[in-house]
C-alpha positions as CSV (number, residue, x, y, z in Angstrom):
1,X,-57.7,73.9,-32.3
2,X,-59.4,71.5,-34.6
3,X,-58.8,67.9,-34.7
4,X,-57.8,66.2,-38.5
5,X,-58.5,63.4,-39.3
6,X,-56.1,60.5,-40.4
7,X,-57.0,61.3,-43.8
8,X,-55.4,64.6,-43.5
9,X,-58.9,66.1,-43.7
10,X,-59.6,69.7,-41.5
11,X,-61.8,68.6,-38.8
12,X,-63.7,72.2,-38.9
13,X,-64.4,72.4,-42.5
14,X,-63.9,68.8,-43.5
15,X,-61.6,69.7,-46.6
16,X,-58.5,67.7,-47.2
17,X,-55.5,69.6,-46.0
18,X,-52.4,67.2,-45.8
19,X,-50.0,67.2,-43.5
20,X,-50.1,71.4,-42.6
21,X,-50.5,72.7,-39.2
22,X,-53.3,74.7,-40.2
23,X,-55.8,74.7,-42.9
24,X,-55.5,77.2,-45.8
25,X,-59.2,77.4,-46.0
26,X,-60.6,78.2,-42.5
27,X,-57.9,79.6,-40.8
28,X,-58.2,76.5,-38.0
29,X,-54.9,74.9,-36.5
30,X,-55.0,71.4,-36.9
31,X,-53.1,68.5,-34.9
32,X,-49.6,68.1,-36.3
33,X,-49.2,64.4,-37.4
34,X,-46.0,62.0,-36.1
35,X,-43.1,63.5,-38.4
36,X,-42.1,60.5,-41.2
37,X,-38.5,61.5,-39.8
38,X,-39.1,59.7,-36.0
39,X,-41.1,56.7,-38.1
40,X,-38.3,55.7,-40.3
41,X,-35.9,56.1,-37.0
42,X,-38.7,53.6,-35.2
43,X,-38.7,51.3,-38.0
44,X,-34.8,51.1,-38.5
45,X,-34.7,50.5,-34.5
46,X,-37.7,47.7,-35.1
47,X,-35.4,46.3,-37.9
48,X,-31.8,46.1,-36.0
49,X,-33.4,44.8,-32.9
50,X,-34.6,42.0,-35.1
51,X,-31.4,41.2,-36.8
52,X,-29.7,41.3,-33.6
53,X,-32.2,38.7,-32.3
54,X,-32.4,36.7,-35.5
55,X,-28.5,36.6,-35.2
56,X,-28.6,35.9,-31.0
57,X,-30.8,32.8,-31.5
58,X,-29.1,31.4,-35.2
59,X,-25.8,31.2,-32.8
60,X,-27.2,29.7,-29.9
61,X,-29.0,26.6,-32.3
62,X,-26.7,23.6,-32.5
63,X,-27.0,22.3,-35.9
64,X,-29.1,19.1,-36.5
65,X,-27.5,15.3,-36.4
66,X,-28.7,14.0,-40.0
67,X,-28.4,10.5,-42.2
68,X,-28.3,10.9,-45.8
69,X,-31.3,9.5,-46.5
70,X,-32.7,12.5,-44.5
71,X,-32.0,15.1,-46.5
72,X,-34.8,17.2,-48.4
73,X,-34.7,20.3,-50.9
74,X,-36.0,22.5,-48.4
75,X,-32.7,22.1,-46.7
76,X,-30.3,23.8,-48.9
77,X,-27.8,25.9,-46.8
78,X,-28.3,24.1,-43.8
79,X,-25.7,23.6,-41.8
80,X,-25.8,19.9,-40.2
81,X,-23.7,16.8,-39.0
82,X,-24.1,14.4,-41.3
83,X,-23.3,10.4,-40.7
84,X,-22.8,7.3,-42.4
85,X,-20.7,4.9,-43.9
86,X,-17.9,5.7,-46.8
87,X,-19.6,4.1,-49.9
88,X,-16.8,5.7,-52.3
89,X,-13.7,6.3,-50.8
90,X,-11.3,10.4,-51.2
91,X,-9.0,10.0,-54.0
92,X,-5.4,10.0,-52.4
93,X,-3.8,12.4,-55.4
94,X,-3.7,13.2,-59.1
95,X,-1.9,12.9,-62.5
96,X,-0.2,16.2,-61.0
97,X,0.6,15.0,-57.5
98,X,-2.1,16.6,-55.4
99,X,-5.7,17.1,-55.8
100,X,-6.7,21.2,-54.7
101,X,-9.6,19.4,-52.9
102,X,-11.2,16.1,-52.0
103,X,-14.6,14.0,-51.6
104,X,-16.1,11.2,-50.5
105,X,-19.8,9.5,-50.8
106,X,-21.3,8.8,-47.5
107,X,-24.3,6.6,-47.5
108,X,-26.8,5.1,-45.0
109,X,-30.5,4.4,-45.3
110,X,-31.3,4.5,-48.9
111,X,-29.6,7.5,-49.3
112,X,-26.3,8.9,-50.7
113,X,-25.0,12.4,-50.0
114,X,-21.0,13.5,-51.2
115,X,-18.9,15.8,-48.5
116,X,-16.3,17.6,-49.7
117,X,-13.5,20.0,-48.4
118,X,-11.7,22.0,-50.8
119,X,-8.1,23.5,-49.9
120,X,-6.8,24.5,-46.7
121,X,-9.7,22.3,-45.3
122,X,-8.4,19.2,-48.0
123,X,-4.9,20.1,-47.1
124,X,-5.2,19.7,-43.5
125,X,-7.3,16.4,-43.5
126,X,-4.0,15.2,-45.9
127,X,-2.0,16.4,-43.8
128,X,-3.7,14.9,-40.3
129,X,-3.7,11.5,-42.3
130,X,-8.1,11.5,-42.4
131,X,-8.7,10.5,-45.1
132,X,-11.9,8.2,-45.3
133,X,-11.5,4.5,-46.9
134,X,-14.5,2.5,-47.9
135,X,-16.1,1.2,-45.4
136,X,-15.5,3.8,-42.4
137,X,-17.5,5.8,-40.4
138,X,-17.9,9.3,-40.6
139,X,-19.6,12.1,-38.9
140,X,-19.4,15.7,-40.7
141,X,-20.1,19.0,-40.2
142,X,-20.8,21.4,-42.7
143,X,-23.3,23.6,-45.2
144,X,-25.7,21.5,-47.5
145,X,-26.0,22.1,-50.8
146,X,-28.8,20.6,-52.4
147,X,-29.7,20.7,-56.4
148,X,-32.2,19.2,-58.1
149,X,-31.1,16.0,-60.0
150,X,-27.8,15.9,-57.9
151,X,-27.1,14.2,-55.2
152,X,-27.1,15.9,-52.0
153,X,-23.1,17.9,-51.4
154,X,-21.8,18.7,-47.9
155,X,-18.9,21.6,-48.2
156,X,-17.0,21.3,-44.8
157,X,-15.6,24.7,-43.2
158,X,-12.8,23.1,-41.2
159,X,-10.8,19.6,-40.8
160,X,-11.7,19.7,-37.3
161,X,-15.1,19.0,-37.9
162,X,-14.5,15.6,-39.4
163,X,-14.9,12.8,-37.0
164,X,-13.5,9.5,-38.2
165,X,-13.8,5.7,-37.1
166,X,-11.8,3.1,-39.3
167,X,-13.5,-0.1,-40.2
């Protein structure tokens, strides 16, 4: 049995022969190659145990304590505390009676960044009487969203991850 190369060329007669198990020209039988079936099986295999480990250590990372004056471009998406004073306090409710969502400027350092919550989050800080005044504290957690030529926006995901101290 002759051996072919990994250019798929017969290793008797030295003429290229693909992927056969023999060559058409000489008659010799030549090492089959790894079938592309079991590689794409490997590399799907590669690919979940990756996610799954990408996904295992995203969980397990608590997100990062931040100040507004902190924040950079290159963290868009991020999902962080944020903390600082209330420099512009939530509007309490509109011309119609009440707003769909709120927001509120924290700043701290030189820097300003606006958190908002928008409907069953806004509701539920109504409803639990949170509502930031000028002047408090706040500590936040939520997603960054950060555009250039804006100011910084936090989108909380839930009420309970507002943590409030009155001035």
């Amino acid at each position: 049995m002759a051996e072919s190369t990994e250019s798929g060329k017969c290793g008797s007669c030295g003429r290229y022969i693909g992927p056969v198990g023999a060559c058409p020209y000489c008659g010799a039988e030549s090492a089959g190659r790894m079938p592309l079936r079991m590689l794409q099986m490997v590399a799907v295999l590669l690919g979940a145990i990756g996610l799954a480990a990408l996904y295992a250590t995203a969980r397990q990372r608590a997100p990062d304590d931040l100040h507004p004056a902190q924040i950079t471009p290159a963290m868009n998406f991020a999902r962080v505390w944020i903390e600082g004073e209330v420099t512009r306090s939530a509007p309490r409710a509109n011309a119609a009676g009440r707003a769909p969502s709120l927001s509120f400027t924290l700043g701290g350092d030189g820097g300003e960044t606006i958190v908002t919550a928008g409907g069953s989050v806004a509701a539920a800080l109504r409803e639990q009487g949170l509502l930031p005044a000028r002047g408090d504290h706040v500590r936040a957690l939520g997603r960054l969203s950060v555009a250039a030529g804006e100011k910084p926006r936090l989108f909380m995901d839930s009420a309970e991850h507002l943590q409030l101290r009155r001035k």
